[in-house]
C-alpha positions, -999 to +999 in steps of 0.1 A: +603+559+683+572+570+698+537+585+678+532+617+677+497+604+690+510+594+723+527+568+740+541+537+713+512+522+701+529+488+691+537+487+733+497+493+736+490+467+709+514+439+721+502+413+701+468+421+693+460+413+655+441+433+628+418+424+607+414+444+572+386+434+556+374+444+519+341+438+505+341+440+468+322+438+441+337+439+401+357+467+406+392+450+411+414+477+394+408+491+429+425+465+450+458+464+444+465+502+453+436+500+485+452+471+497+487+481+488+483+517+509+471+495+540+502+481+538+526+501+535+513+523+569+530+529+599+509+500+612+502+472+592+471+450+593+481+412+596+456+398+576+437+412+545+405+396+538+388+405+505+347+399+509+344+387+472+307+397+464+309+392+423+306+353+430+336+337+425+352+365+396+383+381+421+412+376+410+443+367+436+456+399+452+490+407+463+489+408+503+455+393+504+431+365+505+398+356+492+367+350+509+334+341+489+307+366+497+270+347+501+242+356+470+224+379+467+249+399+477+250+425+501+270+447+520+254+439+555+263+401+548+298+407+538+304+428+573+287+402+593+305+374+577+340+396+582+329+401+619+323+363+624+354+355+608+373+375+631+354+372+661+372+386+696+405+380+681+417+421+681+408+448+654+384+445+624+389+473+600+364+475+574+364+496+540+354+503+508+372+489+475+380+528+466+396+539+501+435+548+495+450+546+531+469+573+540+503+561+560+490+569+592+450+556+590+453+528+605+475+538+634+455+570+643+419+544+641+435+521+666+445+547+689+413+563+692+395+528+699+423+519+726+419+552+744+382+553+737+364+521+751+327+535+741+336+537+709+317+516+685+332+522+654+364+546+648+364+564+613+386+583+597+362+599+573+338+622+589+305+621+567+311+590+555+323+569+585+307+540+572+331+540+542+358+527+564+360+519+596+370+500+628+344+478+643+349+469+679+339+433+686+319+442+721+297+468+707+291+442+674+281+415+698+261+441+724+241+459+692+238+423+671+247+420+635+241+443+604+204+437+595+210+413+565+175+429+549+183+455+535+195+447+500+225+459+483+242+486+496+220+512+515+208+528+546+225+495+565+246+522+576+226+544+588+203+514+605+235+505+624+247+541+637+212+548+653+215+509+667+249+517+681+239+553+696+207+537+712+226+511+729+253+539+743+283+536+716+303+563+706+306+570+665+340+578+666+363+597+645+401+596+637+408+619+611+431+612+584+441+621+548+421+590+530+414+590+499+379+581+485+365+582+450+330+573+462+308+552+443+333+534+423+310+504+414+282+524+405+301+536+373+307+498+363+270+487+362+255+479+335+215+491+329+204+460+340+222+463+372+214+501+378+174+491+374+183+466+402+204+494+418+175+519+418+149+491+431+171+481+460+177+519+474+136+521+469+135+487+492+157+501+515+148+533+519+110+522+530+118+494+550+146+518+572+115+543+575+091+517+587+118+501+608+124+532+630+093+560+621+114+580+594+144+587+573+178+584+589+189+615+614+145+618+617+139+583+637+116+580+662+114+543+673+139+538+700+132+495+692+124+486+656+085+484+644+078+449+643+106+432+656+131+438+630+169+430+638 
């Protein structure tokens, strides 16, 4: 039967492969049901990488395997590392620990990339595309890898959408019905870890500013300041 989003997009795909991948850090009450509602889509990824950040603690998942994120952790290493993993070998979708797929997510993120060779990244979440989201291999190797300095988990983002709309990449979107508690881990820190938490946003933020002349959505470098990734 075809999609209501055109023609059959398992004839389009033929035997092109895709990649879920899952960085996580200590919240694994969430990965059951995120990885559970990937696959139980109308398209299914074929392999389910979880980026596990905590250092060794994630437990074996139903439906998915483990990879060992490098220390310190960081968000931009876990994409980069998912990236390398996967390489040219079809779709990498990448996502938050607190996304719940709705049935038709992946199908509908797929379907814009096919029919939308400029775009970058597909997302189904506008606002917070970043949150999950399909990462075309090209655009990965034309733009280079998420820079690995900023700590943690902010403004790489943000650093990566102005890379990708310098270099001519679309930010595209695929809207669908995903669920997102947003800022899962953050409730799980402990004080220690939130002082670390505030200190790494404060790193971040400054070092994005200098990077590119101000905030995010304010840039004015078109190359980095000082030769920065």
């Amino acid at each position: 039967m075809e999609s209501e989003l055109g023609p059959g997009l398992a004839a389009e795909r033929g035997d092109t492969m895709i990649t879920l991948a899952v960085p996580t850090y200590r919240r694994f009450d969430l990965l059951p049901g995120c990885v559970a509602s990937a696959r139980a889509g109308s398209v299914l990824p074929d392999r389910v990488l979880l980026i596990d950040n905590s250092g060794g603690e994630c437990p074996a998942i139903p439906g998915a395997e483990i990879i060992q994120g490098r220390q310190p952790q960081s968000v931009a290493k876990a994409w980069n590392d998912a990236a390398c993993l996967v390489g040219s070998q079809g779709w990498l979708i990448l996502c938050n620990d607190d996304i719940t797929f709705a049935p038709d997510t992946i199908e509908r993120m797929v379907d814009v990339a096919e029919r939308t060779p400029r775009a970058g990244i597909v997302s189904p979440i506008e606002g917070q595309r970043f949150s999950c989201f399909l990462l075309r291999y090209q655009a990965y190797l034309d733009v280079g890898p998420f820079d690995e300095a900023f700590q943690m988990a902010y403004f790489e983002d943000n650093d990566y959408a102005w890379r990708l709309m310098l270099r001519g990449w679309e930010l595209a979107l695929a809207p669908s019905a995903v669920a997102h508690v947003g800022s899962a881990t953050l409730a799980k820190l402990t004080t220690e870890q939130m002082t670390a938490k505030h200190a790494a946003y404060a790193h971040n933020e400054s070092y994005f500013s200098k990077k590119w002349g101000g905030p995010p959505h304010a840039e004015i470098y078109s190359t980095p300041f000082g030769g920065q990734s």
